[in-house]
C-alpha positions as CSV (number, residue, x, y, z in Angstrom):
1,X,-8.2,24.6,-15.9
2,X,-10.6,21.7,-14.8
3,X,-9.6,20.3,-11.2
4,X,-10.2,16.6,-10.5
5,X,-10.2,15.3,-6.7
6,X,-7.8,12.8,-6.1
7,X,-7.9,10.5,-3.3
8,X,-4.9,10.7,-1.3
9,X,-5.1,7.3,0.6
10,X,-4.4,5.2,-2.0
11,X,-0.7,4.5,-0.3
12,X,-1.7,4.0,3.1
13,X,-2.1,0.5,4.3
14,X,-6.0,-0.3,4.9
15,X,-6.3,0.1,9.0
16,X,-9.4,-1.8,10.7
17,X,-9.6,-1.1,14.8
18,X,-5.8,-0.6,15.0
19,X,-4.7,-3.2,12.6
20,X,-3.0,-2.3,9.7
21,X,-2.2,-3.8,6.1
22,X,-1.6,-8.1,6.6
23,X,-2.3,-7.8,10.5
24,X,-6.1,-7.9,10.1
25,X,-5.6,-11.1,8.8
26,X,-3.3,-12.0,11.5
27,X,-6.0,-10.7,14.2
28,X,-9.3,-12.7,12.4
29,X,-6.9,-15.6,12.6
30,X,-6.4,-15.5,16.0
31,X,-9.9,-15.0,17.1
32,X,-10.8,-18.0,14.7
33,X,-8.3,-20.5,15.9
34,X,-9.5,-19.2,19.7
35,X,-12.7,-20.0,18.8
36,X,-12.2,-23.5,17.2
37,X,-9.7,-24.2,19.7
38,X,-12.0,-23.8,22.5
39,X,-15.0,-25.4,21.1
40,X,-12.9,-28.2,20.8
41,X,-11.4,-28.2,24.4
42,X,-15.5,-27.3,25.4
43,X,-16.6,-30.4,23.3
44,X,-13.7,-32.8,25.2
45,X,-14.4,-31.8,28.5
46,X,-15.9,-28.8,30.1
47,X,-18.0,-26.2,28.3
48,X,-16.6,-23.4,31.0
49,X,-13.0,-24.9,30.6
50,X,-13.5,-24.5,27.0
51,X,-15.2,-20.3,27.4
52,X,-11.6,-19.7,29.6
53,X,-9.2,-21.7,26.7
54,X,-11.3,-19.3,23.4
55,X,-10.7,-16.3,25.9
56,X,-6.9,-16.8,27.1
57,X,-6.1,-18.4,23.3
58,X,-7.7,-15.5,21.2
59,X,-6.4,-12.9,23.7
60,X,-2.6,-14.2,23.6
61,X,-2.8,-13.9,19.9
62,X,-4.2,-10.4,19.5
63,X,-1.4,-9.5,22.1
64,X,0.9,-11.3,19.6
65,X,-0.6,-9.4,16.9
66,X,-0.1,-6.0,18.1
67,X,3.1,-6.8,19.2
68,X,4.4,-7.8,15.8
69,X,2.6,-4.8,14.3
70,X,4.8,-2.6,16.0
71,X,7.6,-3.9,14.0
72,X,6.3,-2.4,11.0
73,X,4.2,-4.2,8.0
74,X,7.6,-5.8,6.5
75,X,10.0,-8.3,7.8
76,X,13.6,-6.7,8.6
77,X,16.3,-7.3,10.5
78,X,17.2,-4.3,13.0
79,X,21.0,-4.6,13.8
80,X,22.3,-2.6,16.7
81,X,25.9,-0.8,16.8
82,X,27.8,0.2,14.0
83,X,27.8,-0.9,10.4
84,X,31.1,-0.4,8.4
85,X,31.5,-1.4,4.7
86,X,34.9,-2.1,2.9
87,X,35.4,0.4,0.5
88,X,35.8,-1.2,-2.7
89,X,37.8,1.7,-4.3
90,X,40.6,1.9,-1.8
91,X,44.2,0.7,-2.2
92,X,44.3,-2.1,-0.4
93,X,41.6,-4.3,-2.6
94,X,43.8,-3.4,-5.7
95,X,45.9,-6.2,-6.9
């Protein structure tokens, strides 16, 4: 019997420096609109002003980032309490 390696990773999302799956998008996003951002603000007024606004912007949105990681990699709604669902074979939907 011939034994071929299989790679086991192949359904784990791809993970850069604590990012995983669509948030390393998110993350080079963030650092790219920090650093357009505060060229711009550098270009307008101050160049220090503008070093403070690329650091405060691309730091707020890696914080956003990680925070919406921890959500998970998909979009759901988590409801709190109790869920209860008609049952659609009782009496009382018979008519």
């Amino acid at each position: 019997m011939i034994r071929y390696p299989i790679y086991k990773g192949l359904q784990k999302p791809l993970i850069y420096r604590g990012f995983r799956g669509k948030f390393i998008a998110w993350g080079i996003g963030s650092l790219v609109i920090g650093l357009v951002s505060g060229g711009i603000i550098g270009a307008l007024s101050n160049m220090y002003l503008g070093g403070v606004f690329t650091i405060l912007n691309a730091s707020a949105g890696m914080f956003y980032t990680f925070h919406k990681q921890k959500g998970g990699l998909h979009s759901k709604t988590r409801h709190q309490g109790v869920m209860i669902h008609p049952n659609p074979f009782s009496k009382s939907y018979a008519t």
